[in-house]
N, C-alpha and C positions, 0 to 999 in steps of 0.2 A: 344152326343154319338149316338143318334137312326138315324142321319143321317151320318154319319159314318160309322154304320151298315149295312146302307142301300145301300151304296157306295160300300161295301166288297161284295154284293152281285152280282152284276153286273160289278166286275172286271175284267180287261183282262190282260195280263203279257207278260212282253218281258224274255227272258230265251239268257241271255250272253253267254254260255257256253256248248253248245251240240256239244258232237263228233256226226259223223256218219262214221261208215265203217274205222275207227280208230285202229281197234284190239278191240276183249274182251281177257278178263283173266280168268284160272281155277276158282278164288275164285269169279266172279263175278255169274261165272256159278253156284257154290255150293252155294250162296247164292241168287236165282233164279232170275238174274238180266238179261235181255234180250240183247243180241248184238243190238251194235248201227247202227243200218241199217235204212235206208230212212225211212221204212214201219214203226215200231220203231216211229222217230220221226215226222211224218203223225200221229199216236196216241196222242204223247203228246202235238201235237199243238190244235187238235182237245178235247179233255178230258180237256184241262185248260186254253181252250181262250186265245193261245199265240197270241199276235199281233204285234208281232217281235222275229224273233229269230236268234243268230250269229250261225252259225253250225262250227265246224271244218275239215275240208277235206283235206286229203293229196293228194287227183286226184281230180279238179274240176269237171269232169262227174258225179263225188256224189253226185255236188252240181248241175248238171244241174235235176241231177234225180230227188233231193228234188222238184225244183220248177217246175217240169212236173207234181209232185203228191198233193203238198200241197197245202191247200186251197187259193183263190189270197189275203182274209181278212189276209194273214199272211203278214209280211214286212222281208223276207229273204234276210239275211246279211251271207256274206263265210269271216271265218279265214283261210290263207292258214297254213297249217302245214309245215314249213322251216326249214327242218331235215339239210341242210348242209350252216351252217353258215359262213364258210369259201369262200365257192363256191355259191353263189344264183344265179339262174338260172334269172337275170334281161330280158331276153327277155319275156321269158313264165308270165312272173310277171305282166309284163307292157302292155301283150298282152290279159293278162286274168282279170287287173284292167279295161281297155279299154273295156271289152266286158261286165263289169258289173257281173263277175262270182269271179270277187277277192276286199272284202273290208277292209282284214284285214290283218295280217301277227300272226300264232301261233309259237310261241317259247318254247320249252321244253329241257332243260339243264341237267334234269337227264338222260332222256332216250338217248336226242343226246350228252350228257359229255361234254359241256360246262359249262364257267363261266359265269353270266349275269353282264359283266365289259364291257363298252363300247369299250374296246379294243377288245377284242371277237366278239364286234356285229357291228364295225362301217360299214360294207358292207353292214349288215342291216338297220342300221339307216338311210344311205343315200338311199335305195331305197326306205323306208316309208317315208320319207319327200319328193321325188320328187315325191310320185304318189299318197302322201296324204293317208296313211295306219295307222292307229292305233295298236299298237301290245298287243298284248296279250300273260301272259308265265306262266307257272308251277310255285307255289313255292311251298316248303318246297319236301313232299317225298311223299310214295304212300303207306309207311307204313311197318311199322320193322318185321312184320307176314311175307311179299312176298317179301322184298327183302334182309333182313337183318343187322343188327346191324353196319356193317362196311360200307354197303352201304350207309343206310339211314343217318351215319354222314357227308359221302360224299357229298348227295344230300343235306342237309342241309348248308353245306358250299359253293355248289354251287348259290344257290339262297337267301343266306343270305342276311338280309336288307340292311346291309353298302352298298355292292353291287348295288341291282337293284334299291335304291334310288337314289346313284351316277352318275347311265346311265340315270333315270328318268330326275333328275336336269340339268346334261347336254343337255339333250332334251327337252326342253321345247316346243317345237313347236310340239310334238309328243305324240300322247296320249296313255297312256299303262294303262291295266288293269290287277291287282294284282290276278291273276286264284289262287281259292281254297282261296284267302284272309288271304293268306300267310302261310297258317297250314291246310293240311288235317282235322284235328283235329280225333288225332288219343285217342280213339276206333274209327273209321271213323264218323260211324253211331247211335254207343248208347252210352252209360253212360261212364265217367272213370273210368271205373274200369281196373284189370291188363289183356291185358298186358300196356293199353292205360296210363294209372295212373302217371307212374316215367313221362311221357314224357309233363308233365305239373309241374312237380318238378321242381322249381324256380332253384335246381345247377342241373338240367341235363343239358351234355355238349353234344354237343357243344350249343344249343339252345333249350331253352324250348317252347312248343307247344304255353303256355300263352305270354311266349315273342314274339314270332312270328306274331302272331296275332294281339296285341297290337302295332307292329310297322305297320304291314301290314294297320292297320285303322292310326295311326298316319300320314305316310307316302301318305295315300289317302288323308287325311284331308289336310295336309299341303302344298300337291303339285298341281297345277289348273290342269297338264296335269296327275296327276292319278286316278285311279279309285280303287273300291273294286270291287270285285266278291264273292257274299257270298260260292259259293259250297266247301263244304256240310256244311251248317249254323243248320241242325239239329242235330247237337252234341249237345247236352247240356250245356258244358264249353264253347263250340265256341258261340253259340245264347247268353249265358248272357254277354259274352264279350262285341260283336256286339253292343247288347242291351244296355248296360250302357253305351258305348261308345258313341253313338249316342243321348241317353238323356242327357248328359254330354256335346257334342258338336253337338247341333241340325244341323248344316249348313252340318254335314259329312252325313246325308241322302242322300243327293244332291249325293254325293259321292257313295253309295252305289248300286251296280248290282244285282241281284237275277240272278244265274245261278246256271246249274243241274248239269255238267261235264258230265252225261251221264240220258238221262232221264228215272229214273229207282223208282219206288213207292217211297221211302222213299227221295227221295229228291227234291221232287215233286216243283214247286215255288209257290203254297199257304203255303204246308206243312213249307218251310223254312221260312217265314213272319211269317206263325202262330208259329213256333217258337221260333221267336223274340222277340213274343205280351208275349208269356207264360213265358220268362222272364222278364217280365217286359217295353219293348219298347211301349213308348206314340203310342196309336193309329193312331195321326195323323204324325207320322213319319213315322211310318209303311208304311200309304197312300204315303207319300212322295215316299219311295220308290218302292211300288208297281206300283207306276205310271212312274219315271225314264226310258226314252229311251234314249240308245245309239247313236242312229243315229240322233238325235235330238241335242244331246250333242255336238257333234263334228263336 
C-alpha cells in the first residue's frame, strides 16, 4: 500500500473531456463555476499535472489558442464539435485532421436533436473511419432543473443505450467514448436527494439514472472500440456504481477515462479518482485508471 501512496503522489492525469469557448450557462454562473475559455483550461492543466488533455472546440482557433498558451509537457488532443450531422462540412475536417488541429469528432444529440442510430450519423461514421477520428457524444441529459421534465425524457430517448451500442457494434473499427458515462448523474454534483432522488428510481420512465449507468460501464466493458468517460464521477451514486463495477470486472479499468466536461473545482480528475477510492474502488485499479491515455489506446 505505502508504494502505491507513493505513486498517488507524483501523478499526472489525462482529463478526456474539457470544453473550451463551448457556451457557459446561468446555473454554472450561480454556482461559481468559470466559463470554459483557453485561460480556464491553462489553469487546470497546470494546478493538476494534466499530461494529456482532449479539449472540445467548435472553431479550431480555440484550439490553436490552447496550444500557443499551454505548457508543451501537456499532450493536446481537439474534439471537433459537429453540430450538423446531416451536412459535415468533410473539406474543413480533412483539412484540419491534416494540420493536426482535428483528432476527434464531438457529438451532442440533445442540443443538436438527433438520434445516436447509425442511420442519423452514417456521414459521420464514414468521415471518422477515413481520417481515423474517434468520436465522442453526450449521454443521458443536463438535468430536469434547466431543461425540463418533457425535455429531459426527450433527451434520454435520444441517447438511450440500445441505441448508441447499436452504432458502437456496427463500428467496430471506430472508437467512441461514452461522455458523462452515460448519466449526468443527476443531483449533478452532490448527494441524491430531491430533486435528484426519483431519477435513480428503478420505474422512473423512461430510464433510470442507475440504469444508465450500469449499461453505459456494461457497454464499455463489453465492446474493444468503447470507452467510459467518468464526468462527473463525484456524485456519490455514480462513484459507487463505477467503483463496484470495476472491482467486479477489473479488465473494465482499461476501459475507463477521467474527464471534467468542463474543468471546474468539484470535478476536478483527482477529486473524481478520490471518489472512486471513497467508495470502495481497489487502489490499484484506481492506478490503473489514473494512468489510462487516450491517444495511447487507439
Amino acid at each position: 500500500m505505502s508504494a502505491i501512496t507513493n505513486v498517488w503522489k507524483s501523478q499526472t492525469w489525462m482529463d478526456i473531456h474539457t470544453h473550451i469557448g463551448t457556451g457557459s450557462s446561468p446555473w454554472w454562473r450561480k454556482l461559481g463555476w468559470p466559463d470554459p475559455t483557453v485561460a480556464t483550461a491553462v489553469r487546470h492543466i497546470l494546478h493538476d499535472h494534466i499530461d494529456e488533455l482532449w479539449a472540445i472546440v467548435d472553431n479550431h482557433k480555440k484550439f490553436e489558442s490552447l496550444r500557443r498558451c499551454a505548457p508543451v509537457t501537456c499532450n493536446l488532443k481537439c474534439f471537433y464539435w459537429m453540430h450538423d450531422v446531416q451536412n459535415p462540412d468533410t473539406i474543413l475536417l480533412g483539412r484540419l485532421a491534416k494540420a493536426g488541429l482535428v483528432h476527434g469528432i464531438k457529438l451532442h444529440s440533445q442540443i443538436d436533436n438527433f438520434p445516436m442510430t447509425d442511420e442519423a450519423l452514417r456521414r459521420v461514421t464514414r468521415i471518422a473511419r477515413k481520417l481515423h477520428l474517434p468520436i465522442i457524444f453526450h449521454s443521458a441529459s443536463c438535468g430536469r432543473e434547466s431543461h425540463g421534465p418533457e425535455k429531459e425524457m426527450r433527451d434520454m430517448y435520444l441517447t438511450s443505450p440500445d441505441k448508441y451500442e447499436r452504432l458502437i457494434w456496427l463500428n467496430p473499427d471506430i472508437p467512441f467514448v461514452i461522455g458523462h458515462g452515460g448519466a449526468y448523474a443527476m443531483t449533478r454534483l452532490g448527494p441524491t436527494t430531491p430533486p435528484g432522488r426519483a431519477f435513480w428510481d428503478e420505474e422512473k420512465r423512461p430510464y433510470s439514472i442507475r440504469f444508465l449507468i450500469q449499461e453505459a460501464l456494461r457497454i464499455a466493458t463489453s465492446h474493444a472500440n468503447a470507452f467510459y468517460d467518468t464526468s462527473v464521477a463525484t456524485n456519490p451514486g455514480k462513484a459507487e456504481l463505477i467503483a463496484d463495477w470495476v472491482n467486479d470486472h477489473p479488465k473494465a479499468a482499461h476501459k475507463v477515462l477521467v474527464g471534467t466536461d468542463h474543468p471546474i473545482q468539484w470535478s476536478r480528475c483527482p477529486t473524481q479518482v478520490a471518489a472512486l477510492l471513497k467508495k470502495g474502488l481497489h487502489p490499484s485499479l484506481a492506478l490503473v485508471i489514473a494512468r489510462n491515455r487516450f491517444s495511447k489506446m487507439i
